[in-house]
C-alpha angles and dihedrals in degrees: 000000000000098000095044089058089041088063110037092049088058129026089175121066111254118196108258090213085136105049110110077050089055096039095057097047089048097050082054097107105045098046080057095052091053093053094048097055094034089058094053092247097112133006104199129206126248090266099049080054099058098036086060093054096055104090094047086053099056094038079059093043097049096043086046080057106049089046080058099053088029092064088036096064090039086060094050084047086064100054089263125128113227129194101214097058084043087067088049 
């Protein structure tokens, strides 16, 4: 679902120089979540869970993505055809 949502929110390759940025605040709450259940505070259910673990999904997913299209524009660069940037 991460990289569907990678690819449908940019079509263009954007630098990820702000990926480990956009990682960790996205692993916020899970980790969270983790600490939280781990310390005895809350014990969430299976849904809480997986909602948590959304947003790092989708960071990991986007920046999958834009690797993708990042290292597909650097192969037309060079003269080469690429299937990934023809079904964009």
């Amino acid at each position: 679902m991460g990289a569907l949502f990678g690819w449908v929110a940019s079509r263009r390759p954007r630098p990820t120089s702000s990926a480990r940025r956009l990682l960790i605040l996205a692993a916020l709450p899970t980790a969270l979540s983790v600490v939280f259940e781990f310390s005895g505070v809350a014990h969430p259910s299976n849904a809480v869970r997986a909602l948590c673990a959304l947003p790092l999904g989708a960071a990991a997913g986007w920046i999958f993505v834009q690797s993708l299209l990042s290292d597909a524009a650097v192969t037309d660069r060079a003269g080469l055809r690429n299937s990934v940037t023809n079904a964009l």
